[in-house]
C-alpha positions in Angstrom: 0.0 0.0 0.0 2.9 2.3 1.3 4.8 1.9 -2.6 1.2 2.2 -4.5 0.6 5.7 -2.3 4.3 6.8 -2.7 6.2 5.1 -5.2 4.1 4.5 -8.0 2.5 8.1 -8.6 3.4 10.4 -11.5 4.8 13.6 -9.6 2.3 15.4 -11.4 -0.4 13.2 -9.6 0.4 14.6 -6.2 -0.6 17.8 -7.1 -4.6 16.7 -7.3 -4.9 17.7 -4.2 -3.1 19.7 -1.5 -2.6 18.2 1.9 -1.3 21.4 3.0 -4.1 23.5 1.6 -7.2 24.5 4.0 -10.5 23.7 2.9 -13.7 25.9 3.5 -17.0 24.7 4.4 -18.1 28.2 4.5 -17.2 31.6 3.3 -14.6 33.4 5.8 -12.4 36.3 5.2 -9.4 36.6 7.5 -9.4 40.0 7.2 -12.8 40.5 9.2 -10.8 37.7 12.3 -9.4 39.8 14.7 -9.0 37.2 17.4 -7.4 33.8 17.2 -8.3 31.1 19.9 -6.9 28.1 19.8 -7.8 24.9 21.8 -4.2 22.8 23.0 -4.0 19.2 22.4 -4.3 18.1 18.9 -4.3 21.8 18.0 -1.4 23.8 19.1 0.3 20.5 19.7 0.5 17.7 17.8 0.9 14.4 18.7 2.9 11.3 17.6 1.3 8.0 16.9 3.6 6.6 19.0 1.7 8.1 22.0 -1.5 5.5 21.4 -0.1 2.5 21.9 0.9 3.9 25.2 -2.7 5.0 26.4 -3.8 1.3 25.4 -1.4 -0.8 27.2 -1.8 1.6 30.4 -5.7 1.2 30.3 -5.7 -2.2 29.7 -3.4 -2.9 32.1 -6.2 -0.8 34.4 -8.9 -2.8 33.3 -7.1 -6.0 34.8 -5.0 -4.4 38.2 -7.8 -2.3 39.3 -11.2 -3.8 37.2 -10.2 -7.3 37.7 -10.7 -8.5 34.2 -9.0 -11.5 33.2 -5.7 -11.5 32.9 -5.7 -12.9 29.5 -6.3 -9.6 28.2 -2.9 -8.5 28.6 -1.8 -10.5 25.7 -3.6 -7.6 23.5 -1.5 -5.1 21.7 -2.5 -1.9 20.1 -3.2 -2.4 16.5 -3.1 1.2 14.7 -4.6 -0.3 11.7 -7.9 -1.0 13.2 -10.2 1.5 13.8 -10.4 5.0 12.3 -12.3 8.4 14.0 -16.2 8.7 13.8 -17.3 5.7 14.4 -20.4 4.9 16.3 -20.5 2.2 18.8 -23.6 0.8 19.8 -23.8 -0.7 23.5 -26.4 -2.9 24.1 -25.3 -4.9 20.7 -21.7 -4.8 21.3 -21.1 -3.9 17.6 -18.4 -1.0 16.2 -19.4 0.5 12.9 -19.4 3.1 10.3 -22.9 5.2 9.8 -23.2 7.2 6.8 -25.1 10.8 7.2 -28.2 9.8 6.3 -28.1 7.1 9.4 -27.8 4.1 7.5 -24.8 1.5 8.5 -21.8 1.5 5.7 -22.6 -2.5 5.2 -18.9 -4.3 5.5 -18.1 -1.9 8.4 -19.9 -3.8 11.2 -17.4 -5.2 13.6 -18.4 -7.3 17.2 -14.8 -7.1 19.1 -12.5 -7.7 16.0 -14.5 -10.0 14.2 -16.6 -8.7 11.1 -20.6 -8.7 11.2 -22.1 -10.6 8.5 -24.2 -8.1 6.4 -27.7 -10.1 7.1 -27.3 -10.3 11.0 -26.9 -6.4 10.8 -29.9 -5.6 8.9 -31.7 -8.5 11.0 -30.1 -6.5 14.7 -32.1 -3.6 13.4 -35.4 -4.7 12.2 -34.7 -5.5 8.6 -32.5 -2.2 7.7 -29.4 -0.8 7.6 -31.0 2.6 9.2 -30.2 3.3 12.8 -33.2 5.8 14.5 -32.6 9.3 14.6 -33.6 9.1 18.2 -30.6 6.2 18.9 -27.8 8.4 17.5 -28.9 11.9 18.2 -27.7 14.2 20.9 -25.6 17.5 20.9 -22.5 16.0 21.7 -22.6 12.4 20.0 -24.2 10.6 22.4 -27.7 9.1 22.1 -28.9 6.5 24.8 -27.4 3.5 23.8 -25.1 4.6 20.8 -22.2 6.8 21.6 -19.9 8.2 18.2 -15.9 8.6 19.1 -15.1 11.7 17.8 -11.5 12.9 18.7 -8.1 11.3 18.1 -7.5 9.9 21.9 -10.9 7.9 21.0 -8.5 5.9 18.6 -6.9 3.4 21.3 -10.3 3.5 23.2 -12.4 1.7 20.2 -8.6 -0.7 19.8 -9.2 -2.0 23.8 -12.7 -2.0 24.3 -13.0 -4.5 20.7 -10.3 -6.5 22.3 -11.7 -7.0 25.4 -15.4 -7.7 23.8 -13.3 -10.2 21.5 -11.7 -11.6 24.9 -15.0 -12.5 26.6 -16.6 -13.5 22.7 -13.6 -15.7 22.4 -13.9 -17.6 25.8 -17.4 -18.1 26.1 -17.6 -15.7 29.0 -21.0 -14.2 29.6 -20.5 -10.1 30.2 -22.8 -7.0 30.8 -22.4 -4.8 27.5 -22.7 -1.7 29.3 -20.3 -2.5 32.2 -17.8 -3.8 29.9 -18.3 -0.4 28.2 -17.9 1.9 31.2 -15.6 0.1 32.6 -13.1 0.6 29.8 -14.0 4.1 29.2 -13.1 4.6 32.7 -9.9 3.0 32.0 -8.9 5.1 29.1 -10.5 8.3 31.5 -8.1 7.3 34.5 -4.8 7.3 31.8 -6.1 11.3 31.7 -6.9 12.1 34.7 -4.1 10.4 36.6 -1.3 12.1 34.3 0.0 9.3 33.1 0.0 10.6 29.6 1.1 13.9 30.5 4.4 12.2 32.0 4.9 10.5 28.7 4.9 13.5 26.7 6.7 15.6 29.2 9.5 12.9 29.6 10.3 12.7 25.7 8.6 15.8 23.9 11.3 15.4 21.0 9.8 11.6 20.3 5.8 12.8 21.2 5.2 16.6 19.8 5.2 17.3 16.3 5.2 20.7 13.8 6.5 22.5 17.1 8.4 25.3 15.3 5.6 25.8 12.7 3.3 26.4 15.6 5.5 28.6 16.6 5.6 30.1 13.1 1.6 30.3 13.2 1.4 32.2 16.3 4.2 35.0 15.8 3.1 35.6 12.0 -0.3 35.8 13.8 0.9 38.6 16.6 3.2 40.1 13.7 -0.1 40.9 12.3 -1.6 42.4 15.1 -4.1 39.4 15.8 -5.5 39.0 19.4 -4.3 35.0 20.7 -6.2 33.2 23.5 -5.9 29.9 24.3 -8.4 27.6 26.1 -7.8 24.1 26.9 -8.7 21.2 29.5 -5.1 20.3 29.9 -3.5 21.3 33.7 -1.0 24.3 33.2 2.2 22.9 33.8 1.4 20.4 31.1 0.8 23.4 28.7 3.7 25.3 29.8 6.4 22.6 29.4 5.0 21.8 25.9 4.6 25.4 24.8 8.2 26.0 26.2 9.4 23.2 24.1 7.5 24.8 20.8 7.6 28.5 21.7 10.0 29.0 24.1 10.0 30.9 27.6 8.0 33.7 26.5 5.2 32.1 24.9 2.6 33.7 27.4 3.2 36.9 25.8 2.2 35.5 22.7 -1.4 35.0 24.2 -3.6 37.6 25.6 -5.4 35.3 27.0 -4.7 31.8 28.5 -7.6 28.9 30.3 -6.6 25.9 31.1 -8.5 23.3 33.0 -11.7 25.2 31.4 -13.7 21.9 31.7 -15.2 21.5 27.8 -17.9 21.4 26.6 -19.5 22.7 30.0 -17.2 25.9 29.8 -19.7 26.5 26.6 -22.9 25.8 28.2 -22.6 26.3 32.6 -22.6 29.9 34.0 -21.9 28.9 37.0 -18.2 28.0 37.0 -15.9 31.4 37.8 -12.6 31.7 36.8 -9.5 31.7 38.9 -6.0 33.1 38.8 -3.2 30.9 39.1 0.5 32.0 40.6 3.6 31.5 38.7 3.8 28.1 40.2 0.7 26.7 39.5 -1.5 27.4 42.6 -5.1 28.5 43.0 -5.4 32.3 44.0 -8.6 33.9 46.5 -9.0 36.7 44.4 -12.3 37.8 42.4 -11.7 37.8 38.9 -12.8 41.5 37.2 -10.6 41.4 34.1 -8.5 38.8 32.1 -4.9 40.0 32.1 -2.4 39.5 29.2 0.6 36.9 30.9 -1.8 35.9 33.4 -3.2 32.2 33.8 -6.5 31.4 34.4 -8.6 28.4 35.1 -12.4 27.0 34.9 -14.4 29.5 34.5 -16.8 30.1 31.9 -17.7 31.4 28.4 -20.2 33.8 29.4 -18.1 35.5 31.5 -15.3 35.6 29.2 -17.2 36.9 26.2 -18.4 39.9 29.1 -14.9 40.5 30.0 -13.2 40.4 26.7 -15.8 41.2 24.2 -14.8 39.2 22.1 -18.4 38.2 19.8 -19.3 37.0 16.6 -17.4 36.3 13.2 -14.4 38.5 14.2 -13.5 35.4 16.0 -11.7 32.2 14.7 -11.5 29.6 17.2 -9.5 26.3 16.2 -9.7 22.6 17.6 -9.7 19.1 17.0 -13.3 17.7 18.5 -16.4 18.7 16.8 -18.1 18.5 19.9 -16.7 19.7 22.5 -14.3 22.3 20.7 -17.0 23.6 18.2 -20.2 23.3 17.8 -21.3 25.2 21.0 -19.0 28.0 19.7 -20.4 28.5 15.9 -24.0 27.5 16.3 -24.7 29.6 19.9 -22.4 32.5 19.8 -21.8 32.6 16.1 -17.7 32.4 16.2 -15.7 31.7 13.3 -14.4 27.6 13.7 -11.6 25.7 12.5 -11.3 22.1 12.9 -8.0 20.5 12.5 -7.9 17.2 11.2 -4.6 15.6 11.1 -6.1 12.4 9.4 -6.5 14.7 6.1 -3.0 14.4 5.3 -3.0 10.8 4.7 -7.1 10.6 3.0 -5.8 13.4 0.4 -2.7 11.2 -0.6 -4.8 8.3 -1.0 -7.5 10.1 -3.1 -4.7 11.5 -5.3 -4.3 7.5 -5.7 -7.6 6.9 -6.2 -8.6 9.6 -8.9 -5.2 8.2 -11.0 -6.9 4.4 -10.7 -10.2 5.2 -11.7 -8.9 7.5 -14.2 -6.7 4.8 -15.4 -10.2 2.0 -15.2 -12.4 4.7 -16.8 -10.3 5.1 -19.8 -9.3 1.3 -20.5 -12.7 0.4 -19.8 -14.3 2.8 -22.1 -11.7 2.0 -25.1 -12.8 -1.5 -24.6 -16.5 -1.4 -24.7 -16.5 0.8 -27.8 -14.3 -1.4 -29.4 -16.9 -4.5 -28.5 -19.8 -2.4 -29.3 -18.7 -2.1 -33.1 -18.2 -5.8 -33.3 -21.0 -7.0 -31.2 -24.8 -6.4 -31.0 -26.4 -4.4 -28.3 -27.1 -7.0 -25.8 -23.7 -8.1 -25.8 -22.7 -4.6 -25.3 -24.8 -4.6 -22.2 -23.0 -7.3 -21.0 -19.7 -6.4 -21.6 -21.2 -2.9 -19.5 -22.2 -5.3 -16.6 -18.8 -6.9 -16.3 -17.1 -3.4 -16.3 -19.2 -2.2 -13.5 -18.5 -5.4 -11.6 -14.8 -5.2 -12.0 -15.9 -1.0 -10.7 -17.4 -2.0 -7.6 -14.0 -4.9 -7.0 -12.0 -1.5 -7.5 -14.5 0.3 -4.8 -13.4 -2.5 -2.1 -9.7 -2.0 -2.4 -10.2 1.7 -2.6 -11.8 1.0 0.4 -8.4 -0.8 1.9 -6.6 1.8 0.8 -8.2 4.1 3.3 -8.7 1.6 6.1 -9.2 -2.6 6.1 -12.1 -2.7 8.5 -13.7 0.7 7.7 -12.6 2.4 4.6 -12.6 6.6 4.6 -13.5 8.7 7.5 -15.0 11.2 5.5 -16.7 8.8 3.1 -19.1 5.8 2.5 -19.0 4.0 -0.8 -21.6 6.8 -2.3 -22.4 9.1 0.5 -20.7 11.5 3.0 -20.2 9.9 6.6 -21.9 10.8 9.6 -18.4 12.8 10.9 -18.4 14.8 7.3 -22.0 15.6 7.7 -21.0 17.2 11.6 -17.9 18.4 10.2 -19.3 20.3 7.4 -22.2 21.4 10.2 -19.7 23.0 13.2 -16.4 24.2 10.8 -16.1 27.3 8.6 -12.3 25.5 7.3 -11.3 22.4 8.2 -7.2 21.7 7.4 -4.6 19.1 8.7 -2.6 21.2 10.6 -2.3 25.1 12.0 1.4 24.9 9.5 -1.5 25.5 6.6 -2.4 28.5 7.7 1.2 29.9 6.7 0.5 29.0 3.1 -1.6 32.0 3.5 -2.3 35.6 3.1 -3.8 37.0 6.6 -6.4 39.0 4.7 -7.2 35.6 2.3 -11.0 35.0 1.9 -11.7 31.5 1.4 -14.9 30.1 -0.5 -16.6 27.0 -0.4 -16.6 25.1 -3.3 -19.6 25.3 -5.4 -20.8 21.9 -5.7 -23.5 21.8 -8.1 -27.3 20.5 -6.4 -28.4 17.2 -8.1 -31.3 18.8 -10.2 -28.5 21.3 -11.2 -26.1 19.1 -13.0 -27.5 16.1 -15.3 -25.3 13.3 -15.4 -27.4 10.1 -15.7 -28.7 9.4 -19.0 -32.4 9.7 -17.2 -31.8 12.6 -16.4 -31.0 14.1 -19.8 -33.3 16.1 -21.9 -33.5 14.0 -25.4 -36.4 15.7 -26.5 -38.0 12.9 -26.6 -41.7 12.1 -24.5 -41.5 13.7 -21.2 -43.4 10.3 -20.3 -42.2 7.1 -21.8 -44.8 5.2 -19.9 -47.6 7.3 -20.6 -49.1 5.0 -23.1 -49.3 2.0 -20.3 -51.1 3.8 -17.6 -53.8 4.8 -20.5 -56.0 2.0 -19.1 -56.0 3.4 -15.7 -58.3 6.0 -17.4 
């Protein structure tokens, strides 16, 4: 796969599409953003893979030390291959899977711990469809009663574990609650968080962990240059954010920022007034005081958005705010106070490469297969022709499956079903104005560039089935049959 991607492509291939470039969802002109936020993990830094593997094995070891789960589940290593971000896991039935955004399962992408579910027993689990209930997967953040969607990159060794352990208990014939097993490991992955264990990791070797440091710093001081406003507002702890910042920026990276939260607690920072901010010292620690203004070099935690849009006044579409969860970094942000979002989406990188791949093979199949079935239907009578047809469109939708494992074995595209959009592009497209791989892609730009959506043409606005077609022919062709209805 790795020599088809990189090896195998004309140079002038690559140049299709631009992982670099930023993609608009919606029309935005940075000249009308006069204040940048940014959230922290997965934003302003970015992460090695090499850090998942890490959160599994800690969780899993959890799971058995603190849990008591068997300790057969230790002989369960991270796979990186297996799952990708936005899929929906449904509890009660123990199954992993892709949903398009339209609600229907992607059929193929069905998956009970690490085993495949066969197409009929997942349109048989839901009543004879592929459709899942609006009411099953709705909810603000993702979560509907008994179906949750994983939605940021730390979800990624999360889905890896809890399949293993559902295979574990599958495997041995060992009866399990679905819903404990499922708390119990998202605990797990929660206590890798919450105890710092990850923190230490990254803070130990920053070098092996944190990526695109000095382009981050690039962003921000082109950004300040410019005259831009920074805040930042994350959930990590402050010394956390201050060793990696040091490491990226340096020293003075606080002056950078006119405003720093950590701690804030998102989503609930969006939504809960009731939270007040506090200052911290220079070391860290909580300070008594009331909080009447937000200081430039100061650090503050909790708090609120209500009471930072009152003391900064900072409203509306002069404000870009960038992150890497949909949820809890965005959507509050541009559907109730009408900011300006950004959603970085590392993964981009890597789909754009292998759509560059992709256009050059069906390209490739298009033009071969075309050359051949005119050549057949000068020699060959029509209902050869159509047969000849029906073989090409098989070998298309053989092509369709590997274009599929190009993406990902088990689940294909995270931005795409076979025909339609998935249920992240749908919430993607919904809560970002621009959506890129990186901040770095910002410097490809002009700090006054306006960036348009692309135009893509509604389906009564761009004919391209033959049925669709005027001919001039009888707007009706079935008129004459339904004359004895009369």
């Amino acid at each position: 796969m790795r020599r088809l991607v990189h090896d195998l492509l004309p140079p002038e291939v690559c140049s299709l599409l631009n992982p670099a470039a930023i993609y608009a969802n919606n029309e935005i002109s940075l000249r009308d953003v006069e204040v940048y936020g940014f959230d922290y993990d997965y934003t302003l830094a970015q992460y090695a893979d090499a850090l998942h593997p890490e959160i599994f094995s800690a969780a899993r070891d959890i799971l058995i030390e603190h849990y008591k789960y068997p300790e057969g589940i230790r002989k369960y290593d991270y796979n990186p291959s297996f799952a990708i971000r936005g899929l929906h896991y449904d509890i009660p039935k123990s199954l992993l899977m892709k949903i398009d955004a339209y609600h229907y399962v992607q059929l193929g992408t069905a998956y009970r711990g690490l085993q495949p579910v066969p197409d009929e027993e997942v349109i048989e689990l839901y009543g004879g469809t592929q459709h899942i209930p609006l009411y099953q997967t709705s909810g603000f953040y993702g979560k509907g009663p008994s179906i949750k969607q994983f939605m940021d990159i730390f979800s990624l060794p999360e889905m890896a574990l809890l399949s293993c352990v559902v295979d574990y208990f599958l495997g041995h014939g060992l009866e399990f609650d679905q819903a404990h097993l499922y708390k119990d490991v998202t605990d797990a992955i929660r206590d890798v968080h919450v105890k710092g264990l990850m923190y230490q990791w990254i803070e130990q070797d920053m070098e092996k962990y944190i990526l695109r440091g000095d382009e981050t710093f690039a962003v921000l001081s082109r950004l300040v240059a410019h005259g831009k406003q920074l805040f930042l507002i994350t959930n990590s702890p402050f010394s956390f954010v201050d060793k990696g910042m040091r490491h990226m920026v340096g020293p003075d990276w606080r002056q950078l920022f006119d405003v720093v939260i950590v701690q804030a607690d998102k989503p609930s920072f969006f939504t809960d007034r009731r939270k007040p901010f506090r200052k911290l010292d220079e070391k860290g620690s909580l300070q008594w005081d009331r909080i009447t203004r937000l200081e430039k070099g100061k650090i503050y935690r909790q708090g609120n958005l209500f009471d930072f849009l009152r003391l900064t006044e900072w409203r509306g579409p002069r404000v870009l705010y960038f992150g890497d969860h949909l949820y809890s970094d965005l959507a509050d942000l541009m559907l109730r106070h009408g900011w300006r979002t950004g959603a970085i989406i590392p993964e981009l990188e890597r789909e754009i490469r292998i759509i560059n791949t992709e256009q050059y093979m069906h390209s490739l199949t298009w033009q071969q297969a075309l050359t051949g079935l005119l050549e057949r239907m000068q020699t060959y009578q029509d209902a050869e022709s159509r047969q000849v047809l029906a073989a090409w469109m098989k070998e298309r939708q053989e092509l369709r499956c590997i274009t599929k494992a190009l993406f990902n074995a088990q689940f294909g595209s995270i931005f795409r079903t076979f025909h339609n959009p998935t249920y992240f592009s749908r919430r993607l497209v919904r809560f970002s104005d621009l959506y890129m791989a990186s901040l770095s892609c910002l410097l490809n730009y002009r700090v006054d560039f306006t960036f348009y959506p692309r135009r893509t043409p509604l389906q009564h606005e761009a004919p391209l089935w033959m049925d669709q077609l005027c001919t001039g022919c009888m707007k009706t062709p079935f008129l004459s049959d339904m004359a004895h209805i009369r």
